[in-house]
VEXTI-243038 format. One line per 2 residues: number of its first residue (from 1); their letters; for each residue x, y, z of N, C-alpha, C. Coordinates in steps of 0.02 Angstrom, whole numbers, plus 50000, padded with zeros to 5 digits. Layout:
<nutis>
NUM) a) X:Y:Z:X:Y:Z:X:Y:Z  ...
</nutis>
This chain:
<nutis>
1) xx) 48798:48413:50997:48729:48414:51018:48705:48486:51012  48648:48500:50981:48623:48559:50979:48620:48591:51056
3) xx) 48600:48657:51058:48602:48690:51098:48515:48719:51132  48500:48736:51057:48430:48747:51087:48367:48726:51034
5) xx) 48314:48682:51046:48276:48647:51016:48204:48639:51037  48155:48664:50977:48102:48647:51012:48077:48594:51031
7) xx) 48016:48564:51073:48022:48527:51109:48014:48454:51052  47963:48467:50976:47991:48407:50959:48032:48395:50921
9) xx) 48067:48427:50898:48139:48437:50880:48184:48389:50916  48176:48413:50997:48193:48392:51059:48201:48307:51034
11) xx) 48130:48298:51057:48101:48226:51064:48140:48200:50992  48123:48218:50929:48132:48185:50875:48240:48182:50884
13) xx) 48279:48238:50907:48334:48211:50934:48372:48147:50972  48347:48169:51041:48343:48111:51089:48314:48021:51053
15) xx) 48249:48032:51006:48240:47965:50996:48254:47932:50929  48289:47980:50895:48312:47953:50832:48364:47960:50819
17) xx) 48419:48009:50829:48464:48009:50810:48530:47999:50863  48489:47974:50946:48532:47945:51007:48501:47873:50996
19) xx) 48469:47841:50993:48423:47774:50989:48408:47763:51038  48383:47816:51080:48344:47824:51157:48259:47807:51142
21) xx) 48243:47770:51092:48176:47749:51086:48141:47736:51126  48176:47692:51183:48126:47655:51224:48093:47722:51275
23) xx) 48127:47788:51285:48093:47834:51324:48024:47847:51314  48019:47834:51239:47922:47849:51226:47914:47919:51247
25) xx) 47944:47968:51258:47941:48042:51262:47897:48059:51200  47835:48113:51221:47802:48142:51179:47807:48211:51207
27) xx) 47795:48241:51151:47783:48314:51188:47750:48351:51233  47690:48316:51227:47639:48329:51276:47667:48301:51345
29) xx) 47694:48248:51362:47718:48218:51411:47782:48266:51438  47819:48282:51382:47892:48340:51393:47864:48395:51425
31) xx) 47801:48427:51420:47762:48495:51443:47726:48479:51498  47728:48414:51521:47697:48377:51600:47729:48392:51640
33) xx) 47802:48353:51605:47839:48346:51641:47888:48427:51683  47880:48465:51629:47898:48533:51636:47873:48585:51690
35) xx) 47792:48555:51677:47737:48590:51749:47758:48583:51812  47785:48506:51793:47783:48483:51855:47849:48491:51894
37) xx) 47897:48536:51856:47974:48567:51870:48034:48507:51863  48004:48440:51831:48053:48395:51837:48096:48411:51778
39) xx) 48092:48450:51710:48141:48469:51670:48113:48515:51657  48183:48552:51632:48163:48648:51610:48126:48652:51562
41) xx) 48069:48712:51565:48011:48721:51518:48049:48761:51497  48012:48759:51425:48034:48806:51361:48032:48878:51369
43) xx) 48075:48930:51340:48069:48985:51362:48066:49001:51254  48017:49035:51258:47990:49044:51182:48002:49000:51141
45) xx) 47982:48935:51173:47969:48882:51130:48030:48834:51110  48090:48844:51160:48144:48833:51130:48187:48806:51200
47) xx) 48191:48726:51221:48220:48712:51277:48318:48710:51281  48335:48694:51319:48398:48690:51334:48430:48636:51316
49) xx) 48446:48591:51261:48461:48512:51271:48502:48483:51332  48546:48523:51325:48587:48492:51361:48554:48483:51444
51) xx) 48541:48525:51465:48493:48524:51534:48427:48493:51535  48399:48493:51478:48337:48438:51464:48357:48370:51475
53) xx) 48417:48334:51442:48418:48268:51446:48451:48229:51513  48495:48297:51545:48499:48296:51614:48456:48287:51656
55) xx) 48392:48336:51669:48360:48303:51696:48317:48252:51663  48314:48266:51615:48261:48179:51602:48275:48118:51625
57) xx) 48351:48103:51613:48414:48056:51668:48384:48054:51720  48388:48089:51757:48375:48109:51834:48323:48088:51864
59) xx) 48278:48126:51805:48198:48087:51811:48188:48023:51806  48210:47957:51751:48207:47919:51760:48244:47873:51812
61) xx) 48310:47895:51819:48343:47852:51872:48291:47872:51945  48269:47911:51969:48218:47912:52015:48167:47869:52022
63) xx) 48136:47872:51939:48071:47825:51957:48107:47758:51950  48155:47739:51925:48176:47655:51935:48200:47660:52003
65) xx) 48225:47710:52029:48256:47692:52104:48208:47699:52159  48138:47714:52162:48074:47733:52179:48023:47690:52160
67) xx) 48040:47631:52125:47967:47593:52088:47951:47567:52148  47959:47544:52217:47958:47512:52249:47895:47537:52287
69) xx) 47920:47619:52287:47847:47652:52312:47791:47664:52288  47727:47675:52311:47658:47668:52285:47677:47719:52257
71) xx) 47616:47700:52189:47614:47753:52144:47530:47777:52158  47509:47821:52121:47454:47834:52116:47426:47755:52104
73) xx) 47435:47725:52040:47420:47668:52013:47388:47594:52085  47462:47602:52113:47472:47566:52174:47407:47583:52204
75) xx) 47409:47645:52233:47338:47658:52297:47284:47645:52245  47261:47651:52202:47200:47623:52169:47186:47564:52177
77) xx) 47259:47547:52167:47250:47440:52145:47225:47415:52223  47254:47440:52270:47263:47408:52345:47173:47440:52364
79) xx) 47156:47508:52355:47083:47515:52359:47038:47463:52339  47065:47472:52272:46982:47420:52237:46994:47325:52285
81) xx) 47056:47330:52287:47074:47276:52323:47028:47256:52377  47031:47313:52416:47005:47320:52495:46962:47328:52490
83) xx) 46901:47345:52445:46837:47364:52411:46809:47300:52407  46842:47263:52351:46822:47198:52332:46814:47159:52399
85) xx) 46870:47160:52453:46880:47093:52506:46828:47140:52567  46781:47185:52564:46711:47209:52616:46674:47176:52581
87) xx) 46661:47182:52489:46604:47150:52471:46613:47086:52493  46652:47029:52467:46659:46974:52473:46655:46951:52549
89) xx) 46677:47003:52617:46664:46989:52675:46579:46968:52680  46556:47040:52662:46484:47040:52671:46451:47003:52634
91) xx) 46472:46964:52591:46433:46920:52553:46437:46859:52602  46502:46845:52625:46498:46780:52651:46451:46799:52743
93) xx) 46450:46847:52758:46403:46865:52804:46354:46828:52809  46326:46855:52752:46250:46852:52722:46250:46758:52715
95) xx) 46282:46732:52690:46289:46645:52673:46305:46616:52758  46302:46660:52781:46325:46633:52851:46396:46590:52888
97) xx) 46433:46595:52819:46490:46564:52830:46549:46596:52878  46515:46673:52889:46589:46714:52937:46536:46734:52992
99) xx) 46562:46759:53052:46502:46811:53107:46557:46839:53135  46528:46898:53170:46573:46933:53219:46616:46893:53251
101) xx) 46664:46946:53276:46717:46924:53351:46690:46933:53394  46626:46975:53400:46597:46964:53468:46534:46918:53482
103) xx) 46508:46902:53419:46462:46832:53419:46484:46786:53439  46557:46771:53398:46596:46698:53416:46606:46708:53491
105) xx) 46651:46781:53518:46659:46763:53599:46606:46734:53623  46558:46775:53596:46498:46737:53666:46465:46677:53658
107) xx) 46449:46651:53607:46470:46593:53587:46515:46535:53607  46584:46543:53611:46637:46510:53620:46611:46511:53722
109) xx) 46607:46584:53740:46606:46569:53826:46545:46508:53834  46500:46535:53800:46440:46465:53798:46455:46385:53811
111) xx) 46494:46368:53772:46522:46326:53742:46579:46311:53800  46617:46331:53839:46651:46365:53887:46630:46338:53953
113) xx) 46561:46385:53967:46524:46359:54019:46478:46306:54037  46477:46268:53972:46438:46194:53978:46469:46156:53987
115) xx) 46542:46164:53975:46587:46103:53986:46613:46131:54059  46632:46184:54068:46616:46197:54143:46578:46154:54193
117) xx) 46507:46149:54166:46444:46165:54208:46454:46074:54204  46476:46035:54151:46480:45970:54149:46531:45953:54181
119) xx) 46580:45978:54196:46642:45940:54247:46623:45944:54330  46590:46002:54330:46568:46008:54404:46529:45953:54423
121) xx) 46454:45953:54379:46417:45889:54404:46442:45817:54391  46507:45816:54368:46539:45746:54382:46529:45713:54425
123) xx) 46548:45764:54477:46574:45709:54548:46507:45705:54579  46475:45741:54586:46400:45745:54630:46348:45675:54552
125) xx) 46369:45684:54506:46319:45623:54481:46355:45564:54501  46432:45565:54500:46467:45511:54490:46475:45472:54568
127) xx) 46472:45507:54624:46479:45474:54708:46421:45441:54707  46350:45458:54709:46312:45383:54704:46323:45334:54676
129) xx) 46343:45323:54610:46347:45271:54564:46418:45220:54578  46450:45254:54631:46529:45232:54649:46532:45205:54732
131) xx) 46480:45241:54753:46466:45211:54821:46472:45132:54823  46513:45108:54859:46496:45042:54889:46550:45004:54822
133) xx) 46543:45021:54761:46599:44990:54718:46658:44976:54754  46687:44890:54749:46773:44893:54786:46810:44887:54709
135) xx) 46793:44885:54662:46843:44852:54581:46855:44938:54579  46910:44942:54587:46973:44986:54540:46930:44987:54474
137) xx) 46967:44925:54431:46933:44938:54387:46869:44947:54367  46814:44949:54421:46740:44948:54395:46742:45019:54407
139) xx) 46761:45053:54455:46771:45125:54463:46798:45162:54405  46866:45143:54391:46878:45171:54332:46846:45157:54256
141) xx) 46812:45114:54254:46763:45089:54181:46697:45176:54194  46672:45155:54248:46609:45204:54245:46644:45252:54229
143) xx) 46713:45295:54275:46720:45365:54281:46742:45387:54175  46759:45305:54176:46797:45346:54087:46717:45343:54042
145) xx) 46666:45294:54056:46599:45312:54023:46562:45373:54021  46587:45391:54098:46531:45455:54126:46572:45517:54061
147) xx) 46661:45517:54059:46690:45555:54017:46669:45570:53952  46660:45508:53932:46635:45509:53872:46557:45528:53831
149) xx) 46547:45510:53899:46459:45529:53895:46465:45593:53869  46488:45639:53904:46504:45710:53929:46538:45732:53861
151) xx) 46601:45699:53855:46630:45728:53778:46595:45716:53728  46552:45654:53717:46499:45638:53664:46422:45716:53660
153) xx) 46408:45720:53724:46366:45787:53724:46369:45837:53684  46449:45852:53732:46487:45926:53712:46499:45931:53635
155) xx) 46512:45866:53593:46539:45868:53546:46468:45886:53491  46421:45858:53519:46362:45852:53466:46331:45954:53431
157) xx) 46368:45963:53381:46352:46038:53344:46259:46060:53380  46222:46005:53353:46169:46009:53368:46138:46050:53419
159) xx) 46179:46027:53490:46186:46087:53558:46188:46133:53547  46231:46152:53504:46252:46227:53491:46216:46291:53461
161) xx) 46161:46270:53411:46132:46314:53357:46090:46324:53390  46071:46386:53361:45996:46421:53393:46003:46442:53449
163) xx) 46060:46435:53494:46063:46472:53571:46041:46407:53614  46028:46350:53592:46040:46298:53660:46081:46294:53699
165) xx) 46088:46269:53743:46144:46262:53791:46150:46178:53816  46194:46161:53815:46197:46077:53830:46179:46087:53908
167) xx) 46114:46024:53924:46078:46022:53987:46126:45981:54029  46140:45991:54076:46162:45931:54126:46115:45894:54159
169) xx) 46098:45824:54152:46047:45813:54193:46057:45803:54263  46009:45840:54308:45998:45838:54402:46051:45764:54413
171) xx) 46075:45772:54484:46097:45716:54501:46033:45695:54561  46019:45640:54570:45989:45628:54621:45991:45660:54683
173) xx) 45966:45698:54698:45950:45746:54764:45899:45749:54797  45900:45731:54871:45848:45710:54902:45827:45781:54931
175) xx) 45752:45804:54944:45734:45848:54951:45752:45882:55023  45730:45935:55032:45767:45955:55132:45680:45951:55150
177) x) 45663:45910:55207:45602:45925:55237:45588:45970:55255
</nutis>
C-alpha cells in the first residue's frame, strides 16, 4: 500500500484497486470529512494512507453503530412531521370535528350535572305518583319508565348543542301560604 497519496489518488486507490466501491468517497467529501477531524487532512496535498483508511473504518463503523440516532435528516423529518399534524389539527378545528380539553371539561361537567340534577328529582317526582300504589310490580313498572324517561332525555345529542341544558320538569309543589 502506498504511503502517501493525494487525495484522489487516495479515493481512486481505496475504490478501484481494493473494490471498496460501495464507499462512494469523493474528494470533496474526503476534505469534509477532514474539517471535520474525522480523518487526517492533507499536509501539502498529500494524505497518509495508511491512517486515512483507518479512520475512514472508524468513521463508518460509527455511523452503522449510531444509525439509530437522529440525524440531522431525522430532526427535519420528525419537524415537518409535527408541522404537518398542527396544520391538520387546526384544520380539523376549523371543521369542528376536534375542541379543546377545556371545552369538552365543561361540557362533559354539563352533561354531568343534568344527570345529576335528573336523579335527584326522581324521588320528589316519583312519591306522588307511588303514593297509595300496593303492586310491587306497578311500583316497579313506573320507577323503570320514570328511568328511562330520564335516560331517553339524557341521551337525546339535541340537549346538548348550543349550550342547552336538559330541563327537569317541576314536580308538583304546593305553594307555602
Amino acid at each position: 500500500m502506498p504511503s502517501g497519496l493525494t487525495i484522489e489518488n487516495f479515493i481512486n486507490y481505496i475504490t478501484r484497486e481494493h473494490k471498496f466501491g460501495k464507499i462512494e468517497l469523493t474528494s470533496r467529501r474526503y476534505r469534509q470529512l477532514a474539517a471535520d477531524g474525522k480523518v487526517p487532512a492533507p499536509v501539502n496535498g498529500v494524505i497518509n494512507t495508511g491512517e486515512a483508511i483507518l479512520a475512514l473504518l472508524a468513521y463508518y463503523q460509527r455511523l452503522a453503530r449510531d444509525k439509530d440516532s437522529p440525524t440531522l435528516l431525522d430532526e427535519r423529518a420528525r419537524l415537518t412531521k409535527s408541522q404537518a399534524d398542527r396544520i391538520e389539527l387546526k384544520l380539523q378545528k376549523e371543521r369542528g370535528e376536534v375542541i379543546h380539553t377545556e371545552t369538552a371539561m365543561k361540557e362533559w361537567g354539563r352533561v354531568v350535572q343534568n344527570i345529576r340534577q335528573r336523579l335527584l328529582a326522581m324521588p320528589v317526582k316519583m312519591a306522588p305518583q307511588l303514593y297509595g300504589v300496593d303492586s310491587i310490580s306497578e311500583i316497579k313498572e313506573r320507577i323503570q319508565k320514570q328511568i328511562y324517561d330520564v335516560l331517553t332525555e339524557l341521551a337525546d345529542a339535541n340537549n346538548y348543542k348550543e349550550g342547552k341544558n336538559v330541563k327537569t320538569k317541576p314536580a308538583n309543589r304546593k305553594k307555602k301560604p
